[in-house]
C-alpha positions in Angstrom: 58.4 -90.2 -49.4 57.3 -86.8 -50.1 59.8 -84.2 -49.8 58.8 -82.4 -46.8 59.0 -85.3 -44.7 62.3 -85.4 -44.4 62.1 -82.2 -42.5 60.3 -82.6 -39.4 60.4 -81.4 -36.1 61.8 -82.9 -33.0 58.2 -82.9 -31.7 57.1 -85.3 -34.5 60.4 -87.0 -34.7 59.5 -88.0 -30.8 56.4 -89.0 -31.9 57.2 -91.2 -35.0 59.9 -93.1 -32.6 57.3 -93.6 -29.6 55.1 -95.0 -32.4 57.8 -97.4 -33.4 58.7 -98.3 -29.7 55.0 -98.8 -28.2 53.0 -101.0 -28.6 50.3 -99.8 -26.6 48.1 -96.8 -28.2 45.4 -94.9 -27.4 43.0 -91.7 -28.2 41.8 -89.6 -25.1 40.1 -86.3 -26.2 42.5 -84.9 -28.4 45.8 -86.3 -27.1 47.0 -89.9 -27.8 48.8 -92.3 -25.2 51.6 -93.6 -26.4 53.5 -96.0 -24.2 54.0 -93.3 -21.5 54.0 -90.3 -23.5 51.1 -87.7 -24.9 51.3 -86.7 -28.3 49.1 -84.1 -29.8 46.2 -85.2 -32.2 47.5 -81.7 -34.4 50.7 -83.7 -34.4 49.8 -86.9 -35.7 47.2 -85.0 -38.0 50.8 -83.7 -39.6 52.7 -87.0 -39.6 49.5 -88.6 -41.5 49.4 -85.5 -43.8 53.3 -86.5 -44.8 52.2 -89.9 -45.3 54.4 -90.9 -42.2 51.3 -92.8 -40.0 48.5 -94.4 -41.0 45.3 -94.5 -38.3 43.5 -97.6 -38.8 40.8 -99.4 -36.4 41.6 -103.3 -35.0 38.2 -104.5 -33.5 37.3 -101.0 -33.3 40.1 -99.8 -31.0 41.8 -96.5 -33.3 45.6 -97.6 -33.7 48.9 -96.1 -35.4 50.8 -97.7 -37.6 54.0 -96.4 -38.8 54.3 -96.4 -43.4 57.3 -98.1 -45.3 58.4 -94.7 -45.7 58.7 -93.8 -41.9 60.2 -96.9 -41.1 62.8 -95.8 -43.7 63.1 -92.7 -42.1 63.7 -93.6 -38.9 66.3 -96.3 -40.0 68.1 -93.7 -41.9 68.2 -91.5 -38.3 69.6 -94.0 -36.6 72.2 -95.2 -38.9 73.8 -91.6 -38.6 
């Protein structure tokens, strides 16, 4: 995990558990649904920049997935 990962706001700390909670996902204009929440595409531009979500395509569709190190992450949140 790069270093400055383990520094993020609460903005992308909401983010990265919504991620983790919903399973629905998706891009309209430069927001993205997530479950019931909006997150800002700047946002999850950041959270992919510290290697902490991955954007990939199934059938098409633009989808997050959360990395081995976010999942860490957030494990080692919750533990505290």
């Amino acid at each position: 995990m790069k270093p400055e990962a383990t520094s993020i706001t609460k903005t992308s700390l909401d983010a990265l558990t919504a991620i983790a909670k919903f399973r629905h996902q998706r891009r309209v204009g430069r927001v993205w649904l997530i479950g019931d929440r909006r997150v800002a595409t700047r946002t999850i531009e950041t959270l992919e920049q510290k290697d902490l979500v991955r954007e990939v395509a199934f059938h098409g569709t633009p989808a997050l997935i959360l990395t081995d190190e976010a999942k860490t992450f957030l494990a080692g949140k919750h533990q505290q």
